[in-house]
Biopython code that builds the backbone (N, CA, C, O; Angstrom):
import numpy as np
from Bio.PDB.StructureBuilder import StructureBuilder

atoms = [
    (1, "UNK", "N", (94.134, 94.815, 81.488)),
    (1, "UNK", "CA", (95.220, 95.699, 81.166)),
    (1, "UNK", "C", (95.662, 95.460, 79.728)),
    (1, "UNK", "O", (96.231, 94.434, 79.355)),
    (2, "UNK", "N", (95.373, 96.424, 79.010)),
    (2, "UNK", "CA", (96.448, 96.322, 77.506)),
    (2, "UNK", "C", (97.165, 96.693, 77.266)),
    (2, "UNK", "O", (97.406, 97.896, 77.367)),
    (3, "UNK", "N", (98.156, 95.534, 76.652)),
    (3, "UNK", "CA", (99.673, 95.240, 76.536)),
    (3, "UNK", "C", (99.597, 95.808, 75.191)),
    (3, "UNK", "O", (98.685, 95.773, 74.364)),
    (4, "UNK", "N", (101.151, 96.521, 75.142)),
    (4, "UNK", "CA", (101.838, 97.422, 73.601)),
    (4, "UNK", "C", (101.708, 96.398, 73.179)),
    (4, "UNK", "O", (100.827, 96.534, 72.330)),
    (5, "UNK", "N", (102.126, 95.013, 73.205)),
    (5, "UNK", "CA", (102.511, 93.825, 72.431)),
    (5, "UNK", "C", (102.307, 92.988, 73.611)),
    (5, "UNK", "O", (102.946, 92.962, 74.663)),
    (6, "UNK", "N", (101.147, 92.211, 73.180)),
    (6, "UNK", "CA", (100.100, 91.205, 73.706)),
    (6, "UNK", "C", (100.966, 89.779, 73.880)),
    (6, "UNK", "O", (100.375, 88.827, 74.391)),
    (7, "UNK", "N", (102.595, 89.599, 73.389)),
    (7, "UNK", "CA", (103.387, 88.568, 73.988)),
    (7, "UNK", "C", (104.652, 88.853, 74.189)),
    (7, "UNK", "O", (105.316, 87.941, 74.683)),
    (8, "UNK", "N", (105.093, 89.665, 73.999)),
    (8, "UNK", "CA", (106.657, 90.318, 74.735)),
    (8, "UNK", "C", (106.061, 91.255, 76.359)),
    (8, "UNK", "O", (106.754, 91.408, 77.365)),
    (9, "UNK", "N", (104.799, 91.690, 76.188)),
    (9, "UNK", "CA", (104.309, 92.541, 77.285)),
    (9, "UNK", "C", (103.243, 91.472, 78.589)),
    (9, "UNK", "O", (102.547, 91.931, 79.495)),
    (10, "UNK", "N", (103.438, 90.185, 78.280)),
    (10, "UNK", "CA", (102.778, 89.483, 79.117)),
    (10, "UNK", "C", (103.346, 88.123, 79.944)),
    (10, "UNK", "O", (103.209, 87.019, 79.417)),
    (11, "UNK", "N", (103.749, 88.207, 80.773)),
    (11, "UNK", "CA", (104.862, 87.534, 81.129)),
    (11, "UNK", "C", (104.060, 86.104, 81.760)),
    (11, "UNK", "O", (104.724, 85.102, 82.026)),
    (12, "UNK", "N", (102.909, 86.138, 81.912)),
    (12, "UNK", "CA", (102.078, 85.074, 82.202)),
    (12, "UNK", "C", (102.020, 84.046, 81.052)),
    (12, "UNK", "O", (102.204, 82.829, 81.075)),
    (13, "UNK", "N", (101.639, 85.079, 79.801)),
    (13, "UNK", "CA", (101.592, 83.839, 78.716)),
    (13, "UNK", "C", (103.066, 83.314, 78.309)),
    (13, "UNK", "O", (103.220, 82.156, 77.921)),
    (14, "UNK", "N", (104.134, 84.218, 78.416)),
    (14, "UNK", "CA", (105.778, 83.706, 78.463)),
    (14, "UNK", "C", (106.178, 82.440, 79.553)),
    (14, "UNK", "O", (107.013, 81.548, 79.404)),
    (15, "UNK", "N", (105.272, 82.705, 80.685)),
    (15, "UNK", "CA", (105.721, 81.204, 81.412)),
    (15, "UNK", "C", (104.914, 80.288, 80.813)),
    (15, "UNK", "O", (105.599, 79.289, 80.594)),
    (16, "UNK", "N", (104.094, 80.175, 80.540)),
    (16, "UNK", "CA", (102.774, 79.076, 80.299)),
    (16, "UNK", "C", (103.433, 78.701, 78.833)),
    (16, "UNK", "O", (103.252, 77.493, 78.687)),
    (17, "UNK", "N", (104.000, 79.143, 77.893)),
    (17, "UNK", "CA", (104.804, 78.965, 77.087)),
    (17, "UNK", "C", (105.719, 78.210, 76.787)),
    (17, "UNK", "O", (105.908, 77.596, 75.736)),
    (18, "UNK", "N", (106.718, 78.268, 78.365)),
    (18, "UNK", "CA", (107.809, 77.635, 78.654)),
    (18, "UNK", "C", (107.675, 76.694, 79.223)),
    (18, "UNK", "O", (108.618, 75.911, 79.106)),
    (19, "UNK", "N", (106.399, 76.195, 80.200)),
    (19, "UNK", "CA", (106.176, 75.393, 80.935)),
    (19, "UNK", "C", (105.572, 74.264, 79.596)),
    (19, "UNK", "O", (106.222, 73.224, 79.706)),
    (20, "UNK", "N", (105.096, 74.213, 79.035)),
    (20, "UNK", "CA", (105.229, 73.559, 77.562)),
    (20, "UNK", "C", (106.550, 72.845, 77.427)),
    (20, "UNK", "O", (106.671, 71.650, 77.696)),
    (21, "UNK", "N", (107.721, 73.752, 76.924)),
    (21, "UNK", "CA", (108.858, 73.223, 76.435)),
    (21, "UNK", "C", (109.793, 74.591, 76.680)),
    (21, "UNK", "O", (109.781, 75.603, 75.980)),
    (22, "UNK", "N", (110.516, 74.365, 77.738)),
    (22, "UNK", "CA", (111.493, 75.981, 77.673)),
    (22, "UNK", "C", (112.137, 76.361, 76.169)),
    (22, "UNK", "O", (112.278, 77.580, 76.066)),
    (23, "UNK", "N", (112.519, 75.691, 75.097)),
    (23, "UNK", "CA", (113.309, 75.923, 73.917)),
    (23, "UNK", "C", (111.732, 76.547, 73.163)),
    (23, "UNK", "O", (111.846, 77.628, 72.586)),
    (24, "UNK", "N", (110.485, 75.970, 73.166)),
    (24, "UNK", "CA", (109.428, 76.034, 72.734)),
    (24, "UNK", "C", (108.851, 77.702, 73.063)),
    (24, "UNK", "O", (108.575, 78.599, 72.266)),
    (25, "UNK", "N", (108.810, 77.675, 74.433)),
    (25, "UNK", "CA", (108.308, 79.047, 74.682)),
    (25, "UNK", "C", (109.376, 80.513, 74.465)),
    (25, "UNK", "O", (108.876, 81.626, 74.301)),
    (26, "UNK", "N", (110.813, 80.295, 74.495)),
    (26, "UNK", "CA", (111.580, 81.176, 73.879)),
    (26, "UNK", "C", (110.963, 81.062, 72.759)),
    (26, "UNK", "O", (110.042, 81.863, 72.596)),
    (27, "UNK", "N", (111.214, 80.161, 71.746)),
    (27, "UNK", "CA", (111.146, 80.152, 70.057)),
    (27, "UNK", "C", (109.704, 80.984, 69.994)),
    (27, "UNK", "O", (109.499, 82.090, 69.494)),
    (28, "UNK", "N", (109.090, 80.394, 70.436)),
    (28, "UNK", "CA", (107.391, 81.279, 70.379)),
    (28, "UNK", "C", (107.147, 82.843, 70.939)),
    (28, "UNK", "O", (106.371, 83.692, 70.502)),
    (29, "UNK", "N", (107.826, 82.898, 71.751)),
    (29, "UNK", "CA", (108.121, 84.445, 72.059)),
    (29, "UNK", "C", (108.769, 85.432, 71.272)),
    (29, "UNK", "O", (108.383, 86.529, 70.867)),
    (30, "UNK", "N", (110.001, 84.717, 71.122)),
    (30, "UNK", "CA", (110.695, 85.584, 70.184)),
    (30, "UNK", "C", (109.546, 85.951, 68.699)),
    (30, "UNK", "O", (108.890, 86.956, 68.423)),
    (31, "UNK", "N", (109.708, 84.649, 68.010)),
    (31, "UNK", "CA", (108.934, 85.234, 66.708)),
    (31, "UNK", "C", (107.245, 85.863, 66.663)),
    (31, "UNK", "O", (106.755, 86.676, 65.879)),
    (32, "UNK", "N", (106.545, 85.050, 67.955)),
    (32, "UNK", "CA", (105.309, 85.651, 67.632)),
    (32, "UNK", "C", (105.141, 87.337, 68.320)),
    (32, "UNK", "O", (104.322, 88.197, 67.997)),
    (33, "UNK", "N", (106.022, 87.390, 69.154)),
    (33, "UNK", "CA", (106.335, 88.585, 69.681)),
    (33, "UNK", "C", (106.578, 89.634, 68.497)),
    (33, "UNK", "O", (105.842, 90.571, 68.190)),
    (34, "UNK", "N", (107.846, 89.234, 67.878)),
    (34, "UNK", "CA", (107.920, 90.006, 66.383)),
    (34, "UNK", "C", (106.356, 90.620, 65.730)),
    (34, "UNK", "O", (105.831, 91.724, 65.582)),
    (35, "UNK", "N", (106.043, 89.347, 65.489)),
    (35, "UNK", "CA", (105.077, 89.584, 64.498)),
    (35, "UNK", "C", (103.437, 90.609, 65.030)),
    (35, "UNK", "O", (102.543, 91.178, 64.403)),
    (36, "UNK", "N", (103.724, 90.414, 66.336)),
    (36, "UNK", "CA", (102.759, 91.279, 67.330)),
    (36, "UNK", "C", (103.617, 92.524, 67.798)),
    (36, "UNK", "O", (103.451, 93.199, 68.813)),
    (37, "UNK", "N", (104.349, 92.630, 67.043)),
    (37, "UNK", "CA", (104.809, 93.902, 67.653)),
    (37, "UNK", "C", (104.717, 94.825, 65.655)),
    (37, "UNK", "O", (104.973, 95.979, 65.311)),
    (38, "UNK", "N", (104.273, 93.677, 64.891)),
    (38, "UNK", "CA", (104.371, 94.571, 64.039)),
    (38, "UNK", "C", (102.816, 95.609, 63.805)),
    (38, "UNK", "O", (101.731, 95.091, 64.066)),
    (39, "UNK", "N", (102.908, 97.391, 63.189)),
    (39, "UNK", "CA", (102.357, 98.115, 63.927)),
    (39, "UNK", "C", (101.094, 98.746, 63.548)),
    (39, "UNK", "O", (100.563, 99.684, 64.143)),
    (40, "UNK", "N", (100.326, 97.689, 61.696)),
    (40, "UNK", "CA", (99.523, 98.478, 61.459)),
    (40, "UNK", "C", (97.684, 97.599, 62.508)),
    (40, "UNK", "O", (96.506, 97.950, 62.563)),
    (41, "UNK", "N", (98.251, 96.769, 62.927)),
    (41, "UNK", "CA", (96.606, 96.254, 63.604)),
    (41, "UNK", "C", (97.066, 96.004, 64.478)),
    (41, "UNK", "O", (98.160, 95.468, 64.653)),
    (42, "UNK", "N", (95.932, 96.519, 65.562)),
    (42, "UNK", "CA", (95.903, 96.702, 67.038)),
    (42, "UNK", "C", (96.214, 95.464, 67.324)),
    (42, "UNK", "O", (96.398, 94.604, 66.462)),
    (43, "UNK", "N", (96.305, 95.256, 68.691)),
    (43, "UNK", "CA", (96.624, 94.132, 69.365)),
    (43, "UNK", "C", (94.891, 93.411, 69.670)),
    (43, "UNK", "O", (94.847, 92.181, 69.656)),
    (44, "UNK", "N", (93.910, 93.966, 69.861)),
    (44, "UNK", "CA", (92.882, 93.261, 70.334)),
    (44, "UNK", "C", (92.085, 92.903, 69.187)),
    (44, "UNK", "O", (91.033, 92.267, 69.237)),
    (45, "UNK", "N", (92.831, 93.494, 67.806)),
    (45, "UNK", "CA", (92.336, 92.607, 66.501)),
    (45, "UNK", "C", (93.127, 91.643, 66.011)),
    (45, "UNK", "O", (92.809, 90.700, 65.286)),
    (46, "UNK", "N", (94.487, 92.017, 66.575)),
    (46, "UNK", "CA", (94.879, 90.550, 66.313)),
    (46, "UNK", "C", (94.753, 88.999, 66.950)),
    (46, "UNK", "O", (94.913, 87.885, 66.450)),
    (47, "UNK", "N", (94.295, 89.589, 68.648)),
    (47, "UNK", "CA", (93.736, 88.343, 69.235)),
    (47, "UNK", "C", (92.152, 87.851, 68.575)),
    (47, "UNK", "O", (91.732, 86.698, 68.673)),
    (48, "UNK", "N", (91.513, 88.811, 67.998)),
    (48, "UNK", "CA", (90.780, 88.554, 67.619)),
    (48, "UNK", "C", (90.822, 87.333, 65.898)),
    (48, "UNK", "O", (90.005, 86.448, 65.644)),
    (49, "UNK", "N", (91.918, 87.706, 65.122)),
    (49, "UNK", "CA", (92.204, 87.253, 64.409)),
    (49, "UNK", "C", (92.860, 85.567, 65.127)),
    (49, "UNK", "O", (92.411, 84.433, 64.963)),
    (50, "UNK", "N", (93.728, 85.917, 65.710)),
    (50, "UNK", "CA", (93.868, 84.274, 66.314)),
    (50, "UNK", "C", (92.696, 83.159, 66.939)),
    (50, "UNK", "O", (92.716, 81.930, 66.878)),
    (51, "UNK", "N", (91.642, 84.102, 67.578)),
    (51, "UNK", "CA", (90.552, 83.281, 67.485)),
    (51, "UNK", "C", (90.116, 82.513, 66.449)),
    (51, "UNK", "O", (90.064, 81.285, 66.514)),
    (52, "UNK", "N", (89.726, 83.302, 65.278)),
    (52, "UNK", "CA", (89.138, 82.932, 64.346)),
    (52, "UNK", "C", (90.110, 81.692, 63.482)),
    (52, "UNK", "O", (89.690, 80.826, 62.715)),
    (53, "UNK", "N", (91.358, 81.932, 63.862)),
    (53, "UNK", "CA", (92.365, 80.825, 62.926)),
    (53, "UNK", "C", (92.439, 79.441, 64.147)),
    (53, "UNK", "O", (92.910, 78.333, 63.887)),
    (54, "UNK", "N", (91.997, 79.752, 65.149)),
    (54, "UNK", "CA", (91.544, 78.527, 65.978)),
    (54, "UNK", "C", (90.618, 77.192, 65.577)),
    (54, "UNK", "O", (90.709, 75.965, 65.546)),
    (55, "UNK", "N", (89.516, 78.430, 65.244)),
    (55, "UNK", "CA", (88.165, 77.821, 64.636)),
    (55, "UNK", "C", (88.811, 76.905, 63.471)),
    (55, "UNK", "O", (88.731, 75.678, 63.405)),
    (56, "UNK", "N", (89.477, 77.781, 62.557)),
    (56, "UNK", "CA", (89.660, 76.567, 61.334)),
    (56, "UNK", "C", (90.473, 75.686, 61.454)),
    (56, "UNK", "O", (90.429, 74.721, 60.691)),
    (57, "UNK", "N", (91.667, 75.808, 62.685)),
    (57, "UNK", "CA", (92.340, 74.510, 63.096)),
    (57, "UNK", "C", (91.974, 73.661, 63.754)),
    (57, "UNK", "O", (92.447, 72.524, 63.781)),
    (58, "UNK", "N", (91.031, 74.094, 64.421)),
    (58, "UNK", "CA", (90.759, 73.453, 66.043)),
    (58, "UNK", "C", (91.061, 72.961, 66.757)),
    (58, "UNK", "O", (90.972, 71.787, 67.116)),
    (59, "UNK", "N", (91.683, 74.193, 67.259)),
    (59, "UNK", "CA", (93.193, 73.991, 68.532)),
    (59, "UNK", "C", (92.328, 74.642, 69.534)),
    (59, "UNK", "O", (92.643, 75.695, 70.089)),
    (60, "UNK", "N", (91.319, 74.051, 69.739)),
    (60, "UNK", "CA", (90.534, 74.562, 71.237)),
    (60, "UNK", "C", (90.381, 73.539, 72.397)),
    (60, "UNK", "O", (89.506, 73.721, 73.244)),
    (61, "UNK", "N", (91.215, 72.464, 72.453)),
    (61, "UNK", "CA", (90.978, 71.756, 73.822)),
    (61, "UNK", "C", (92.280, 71.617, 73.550)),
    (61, "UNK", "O", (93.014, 72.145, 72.715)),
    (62, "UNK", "N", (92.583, 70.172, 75.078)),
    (62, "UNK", "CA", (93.715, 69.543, 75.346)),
    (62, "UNK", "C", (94.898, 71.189, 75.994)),
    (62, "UNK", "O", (94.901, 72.420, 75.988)),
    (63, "UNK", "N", (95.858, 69.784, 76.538)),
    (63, "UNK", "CA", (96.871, 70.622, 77.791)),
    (63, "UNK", "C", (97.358, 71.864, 76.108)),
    (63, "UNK", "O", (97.318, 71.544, 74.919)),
    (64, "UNK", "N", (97.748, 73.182, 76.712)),
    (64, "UNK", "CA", (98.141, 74.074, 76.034)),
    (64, "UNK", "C", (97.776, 74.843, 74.696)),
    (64, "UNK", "O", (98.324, 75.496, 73.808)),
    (65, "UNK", "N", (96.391, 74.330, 75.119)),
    (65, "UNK", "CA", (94.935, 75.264, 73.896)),
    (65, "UNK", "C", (96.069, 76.274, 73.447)),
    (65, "UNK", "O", (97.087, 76.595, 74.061)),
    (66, "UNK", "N", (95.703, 76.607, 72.447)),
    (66, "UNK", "CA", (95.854, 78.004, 71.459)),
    (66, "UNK", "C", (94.526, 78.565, 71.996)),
    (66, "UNK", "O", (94.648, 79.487, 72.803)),
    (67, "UNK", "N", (93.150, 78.129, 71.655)),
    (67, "UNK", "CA", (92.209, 78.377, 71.861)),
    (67, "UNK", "C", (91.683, 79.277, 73.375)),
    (67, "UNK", "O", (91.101, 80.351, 73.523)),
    (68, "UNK", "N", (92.107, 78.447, 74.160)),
    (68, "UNK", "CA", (92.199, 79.529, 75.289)),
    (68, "UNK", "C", (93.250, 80.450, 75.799)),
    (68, "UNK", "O", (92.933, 81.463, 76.422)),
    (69, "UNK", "N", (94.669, 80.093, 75.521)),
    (69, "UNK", "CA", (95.643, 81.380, 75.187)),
    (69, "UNK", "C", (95.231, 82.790, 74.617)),
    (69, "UNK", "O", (95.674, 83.878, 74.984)),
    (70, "UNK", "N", (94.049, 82.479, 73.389)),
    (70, "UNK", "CA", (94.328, 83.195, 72.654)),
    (70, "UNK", "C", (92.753, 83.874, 73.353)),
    (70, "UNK", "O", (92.787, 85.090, 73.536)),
    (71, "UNK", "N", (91.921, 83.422, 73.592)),
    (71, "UNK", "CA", (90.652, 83.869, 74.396)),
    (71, "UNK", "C", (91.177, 84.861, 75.696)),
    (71, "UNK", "O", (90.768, 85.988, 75.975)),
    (72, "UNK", "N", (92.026, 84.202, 76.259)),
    (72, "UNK", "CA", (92.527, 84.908, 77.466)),
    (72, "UNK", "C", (93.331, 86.097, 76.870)),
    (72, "UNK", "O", (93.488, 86.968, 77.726)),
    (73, "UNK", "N", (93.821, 86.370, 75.815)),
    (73, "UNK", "CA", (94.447, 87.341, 74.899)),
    (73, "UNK", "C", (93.727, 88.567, 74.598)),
    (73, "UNK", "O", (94.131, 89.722, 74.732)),
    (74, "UNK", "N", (92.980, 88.294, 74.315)),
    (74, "UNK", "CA", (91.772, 88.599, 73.613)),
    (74, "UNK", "C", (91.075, 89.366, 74.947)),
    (74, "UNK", "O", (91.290, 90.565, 75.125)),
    (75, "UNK", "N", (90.520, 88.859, 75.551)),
    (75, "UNK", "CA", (90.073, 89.498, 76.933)),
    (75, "UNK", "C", (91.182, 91.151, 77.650)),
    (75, "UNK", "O", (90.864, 92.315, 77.897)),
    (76, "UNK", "N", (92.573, 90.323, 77.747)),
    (76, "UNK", "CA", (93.109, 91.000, 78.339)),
    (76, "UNK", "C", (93.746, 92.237, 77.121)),
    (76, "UNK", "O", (94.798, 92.846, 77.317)),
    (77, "UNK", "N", (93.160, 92.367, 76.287)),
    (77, "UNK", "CA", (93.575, 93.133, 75.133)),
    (77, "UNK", "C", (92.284, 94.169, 75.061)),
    (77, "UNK", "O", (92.361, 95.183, 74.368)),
    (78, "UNK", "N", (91.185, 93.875, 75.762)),
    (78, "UNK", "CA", (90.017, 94.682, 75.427)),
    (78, "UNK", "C", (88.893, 94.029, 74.846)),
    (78, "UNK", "O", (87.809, 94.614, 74.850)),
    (79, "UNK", "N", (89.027, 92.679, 74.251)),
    (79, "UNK", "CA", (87.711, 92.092, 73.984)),
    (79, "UNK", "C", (86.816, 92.041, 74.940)),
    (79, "UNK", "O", (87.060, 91.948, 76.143)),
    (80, "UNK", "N", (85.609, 92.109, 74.354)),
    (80, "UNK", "CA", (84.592, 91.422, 75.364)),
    (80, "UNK", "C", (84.326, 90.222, 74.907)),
    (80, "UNK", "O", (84.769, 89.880, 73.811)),
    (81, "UNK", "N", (83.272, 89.068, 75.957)),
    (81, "UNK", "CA", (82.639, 87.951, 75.447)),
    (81, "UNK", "C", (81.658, 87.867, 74.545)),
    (81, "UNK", "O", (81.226, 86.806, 74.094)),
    (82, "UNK", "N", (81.251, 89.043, 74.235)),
    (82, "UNK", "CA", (80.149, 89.221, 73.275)),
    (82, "UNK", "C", (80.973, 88.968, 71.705)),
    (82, "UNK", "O", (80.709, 88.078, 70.897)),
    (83, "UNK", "N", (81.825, 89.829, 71.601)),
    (83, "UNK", "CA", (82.644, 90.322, 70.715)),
    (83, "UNK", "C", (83.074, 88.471, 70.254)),
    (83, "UNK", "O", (82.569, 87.687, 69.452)),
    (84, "UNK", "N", (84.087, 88.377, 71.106)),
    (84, "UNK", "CA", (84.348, 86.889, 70.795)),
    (84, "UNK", "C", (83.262, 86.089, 70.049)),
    (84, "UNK", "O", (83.525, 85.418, 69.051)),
    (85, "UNK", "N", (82.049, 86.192, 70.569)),
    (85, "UNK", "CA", (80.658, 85.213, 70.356)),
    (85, "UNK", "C", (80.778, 85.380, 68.850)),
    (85, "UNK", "O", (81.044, 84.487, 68.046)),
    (86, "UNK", "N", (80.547, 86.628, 68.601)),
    (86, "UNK", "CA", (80.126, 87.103, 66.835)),
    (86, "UNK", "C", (81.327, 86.858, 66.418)),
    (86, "UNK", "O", (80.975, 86.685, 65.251)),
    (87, "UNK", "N", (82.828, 86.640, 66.367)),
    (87, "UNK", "CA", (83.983, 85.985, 65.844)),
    (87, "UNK", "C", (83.626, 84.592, 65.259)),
    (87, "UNK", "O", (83.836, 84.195, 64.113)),
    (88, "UNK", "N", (83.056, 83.954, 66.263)),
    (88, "UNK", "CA", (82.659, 82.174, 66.337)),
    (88, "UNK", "C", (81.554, 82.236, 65.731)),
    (88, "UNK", "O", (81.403, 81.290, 64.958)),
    (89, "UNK", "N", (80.424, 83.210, 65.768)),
    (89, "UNK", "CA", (79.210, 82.661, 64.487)),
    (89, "UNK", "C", (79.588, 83.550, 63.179)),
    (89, "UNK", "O", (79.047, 83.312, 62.099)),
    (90, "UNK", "N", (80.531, 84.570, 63.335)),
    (90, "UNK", "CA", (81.131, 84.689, 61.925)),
    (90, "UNK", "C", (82.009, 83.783, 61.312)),
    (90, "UNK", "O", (82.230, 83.833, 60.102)),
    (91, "UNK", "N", (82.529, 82.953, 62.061)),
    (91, "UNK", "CA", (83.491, 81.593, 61.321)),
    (91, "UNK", "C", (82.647, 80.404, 61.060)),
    (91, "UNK", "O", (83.174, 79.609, 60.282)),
    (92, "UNK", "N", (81.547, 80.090, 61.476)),
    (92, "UNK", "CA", (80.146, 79.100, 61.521)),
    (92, "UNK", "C", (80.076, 79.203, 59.603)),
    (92, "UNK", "O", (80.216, 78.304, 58.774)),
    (93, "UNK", "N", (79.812, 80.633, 59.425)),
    (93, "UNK", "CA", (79.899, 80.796, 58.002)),
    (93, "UNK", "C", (81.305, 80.495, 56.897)),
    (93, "UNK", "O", (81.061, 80.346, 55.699)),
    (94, "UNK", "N", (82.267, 80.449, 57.230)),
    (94, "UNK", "CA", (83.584, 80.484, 56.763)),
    (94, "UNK", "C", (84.044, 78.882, 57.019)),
    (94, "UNK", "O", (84.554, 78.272, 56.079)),
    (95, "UNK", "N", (83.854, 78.243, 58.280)),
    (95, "UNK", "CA", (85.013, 77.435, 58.642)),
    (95, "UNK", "C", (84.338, 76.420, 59.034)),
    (95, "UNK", "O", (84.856, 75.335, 59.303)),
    (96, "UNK", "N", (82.917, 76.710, 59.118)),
    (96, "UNK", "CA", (81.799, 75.251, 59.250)),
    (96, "UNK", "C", (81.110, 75.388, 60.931)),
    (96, "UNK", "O", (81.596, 75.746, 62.004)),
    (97, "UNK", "N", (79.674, 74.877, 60.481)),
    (97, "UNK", "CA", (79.125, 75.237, 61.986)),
    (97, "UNK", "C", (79.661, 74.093, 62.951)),
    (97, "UNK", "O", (79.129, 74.277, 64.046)),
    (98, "UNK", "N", (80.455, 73.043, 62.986)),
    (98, "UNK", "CA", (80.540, 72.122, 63.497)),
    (98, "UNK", "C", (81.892, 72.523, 64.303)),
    (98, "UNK", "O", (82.037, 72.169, 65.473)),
    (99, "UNK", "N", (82.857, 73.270, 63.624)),
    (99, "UNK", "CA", (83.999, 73.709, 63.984)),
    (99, "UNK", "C", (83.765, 75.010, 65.132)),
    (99, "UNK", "O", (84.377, 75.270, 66.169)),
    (100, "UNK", "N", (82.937, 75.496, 64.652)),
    (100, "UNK", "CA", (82.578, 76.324, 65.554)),
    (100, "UNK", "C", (81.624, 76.663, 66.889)),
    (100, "UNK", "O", (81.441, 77.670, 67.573)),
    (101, "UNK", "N", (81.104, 75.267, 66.897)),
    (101, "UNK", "CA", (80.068, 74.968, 68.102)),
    (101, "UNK", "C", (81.375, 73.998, 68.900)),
    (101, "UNK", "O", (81.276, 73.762, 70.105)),
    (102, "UNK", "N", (82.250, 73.623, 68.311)),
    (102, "UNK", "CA", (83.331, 73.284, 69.337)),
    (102, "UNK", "C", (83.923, 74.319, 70.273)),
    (102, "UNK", "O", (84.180, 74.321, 71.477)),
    (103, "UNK", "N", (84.022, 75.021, 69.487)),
    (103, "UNK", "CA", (84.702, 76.546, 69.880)),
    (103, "UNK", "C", (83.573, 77.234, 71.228)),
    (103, "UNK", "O", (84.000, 77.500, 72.351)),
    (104, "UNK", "N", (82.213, 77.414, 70.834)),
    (104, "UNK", "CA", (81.454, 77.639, 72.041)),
    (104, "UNK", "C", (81.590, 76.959, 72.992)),
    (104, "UNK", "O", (81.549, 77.507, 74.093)),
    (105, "UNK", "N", (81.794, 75.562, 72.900)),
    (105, "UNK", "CA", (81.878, 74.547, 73.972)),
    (105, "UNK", "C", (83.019, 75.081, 74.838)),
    (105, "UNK", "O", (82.834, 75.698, 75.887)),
    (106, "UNK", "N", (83.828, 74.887, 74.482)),
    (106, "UNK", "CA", (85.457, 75.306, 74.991)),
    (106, "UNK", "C", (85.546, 76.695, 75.668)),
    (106, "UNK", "O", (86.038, 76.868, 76.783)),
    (107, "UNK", "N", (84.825, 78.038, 74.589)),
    (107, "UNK", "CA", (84.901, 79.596, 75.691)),
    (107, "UNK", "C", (83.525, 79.265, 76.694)),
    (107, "UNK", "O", (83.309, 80.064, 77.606)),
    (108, "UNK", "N", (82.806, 78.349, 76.557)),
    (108, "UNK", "CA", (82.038, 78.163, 78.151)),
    (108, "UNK", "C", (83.045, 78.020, 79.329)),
    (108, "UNK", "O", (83.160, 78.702, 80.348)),
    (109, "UNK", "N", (83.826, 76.801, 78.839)),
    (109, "UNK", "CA", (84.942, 76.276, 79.984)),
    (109, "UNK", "C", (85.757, 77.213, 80.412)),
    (109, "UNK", "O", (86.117, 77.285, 81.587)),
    (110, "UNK", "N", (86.329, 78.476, 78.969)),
    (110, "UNK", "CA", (87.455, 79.347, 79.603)),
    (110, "UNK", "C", (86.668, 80.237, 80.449)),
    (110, "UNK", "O", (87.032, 80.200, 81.624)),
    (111, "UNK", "N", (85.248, 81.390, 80.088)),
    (111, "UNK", "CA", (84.945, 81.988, 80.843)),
    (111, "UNK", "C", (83.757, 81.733, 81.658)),
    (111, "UNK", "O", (83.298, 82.672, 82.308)),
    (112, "UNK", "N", (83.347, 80.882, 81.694)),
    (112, "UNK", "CA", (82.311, 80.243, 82.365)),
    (112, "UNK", "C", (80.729, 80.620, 82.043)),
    (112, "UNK", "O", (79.822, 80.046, 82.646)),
]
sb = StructureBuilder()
sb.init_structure("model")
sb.init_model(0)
sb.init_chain("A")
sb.init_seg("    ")
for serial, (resi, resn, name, xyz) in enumerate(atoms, 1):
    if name == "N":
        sb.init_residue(resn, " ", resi, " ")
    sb.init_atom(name, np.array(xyz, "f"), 0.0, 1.0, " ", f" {name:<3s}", serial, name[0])
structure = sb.get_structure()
């Protein structure tokens, strides 16, 4: 199902948020909500864009991934797994192949 705004419109990732830190998942709602509600790029390019800023942080394991938040985002926005794939060997070039074979490791675990 795609959400107008991929975190004010998803109340799953708003608990999983809060279950973190309740002050944490307000604060994160409110502003990233903002910023996903702003209106010139779609929502399933901007999960797509959070993928890719994964890769160069590498916030893809441990309790409360970005990495799979943002995979599961991404999905429920209209990505496919393919789509994702070519994100991660387009960042191989940008953000290092090492950073990004982490990243495969990890969307095995989210989508099997």
């Amino acid at each position: 199902m795609v959400n107008k705004n991929a975190v004010l419109d998803d109340q799953e990732l708003q608990n999983a948020l809060k279950d973190i830190n309740p002050k944490f998942g307000d604060f994160c709602t409110r502003v990233a909500g903002e910023a996903w509600g702003l209106p010139l790029i779609d929502q399933k390019t901007k999960a797509l864009i959070t993928i890719a800023v994964d890769v160069v942080n590498q916030d893809q394991v441990g309790p409360g991934s970005p990495f799979a938040a943002h995979v599961n985002m991404a999905i429920k926005q209209g990505a496919t797994r393919e789509e994702i794939e070519e994100i991660l060997l387009f960042m191989c070039v940008y953000a290092g192949f090492n950073k990004a074979a982490g990243c495969f490791g990890s969307l095995n675990e989210i989508l099997g």
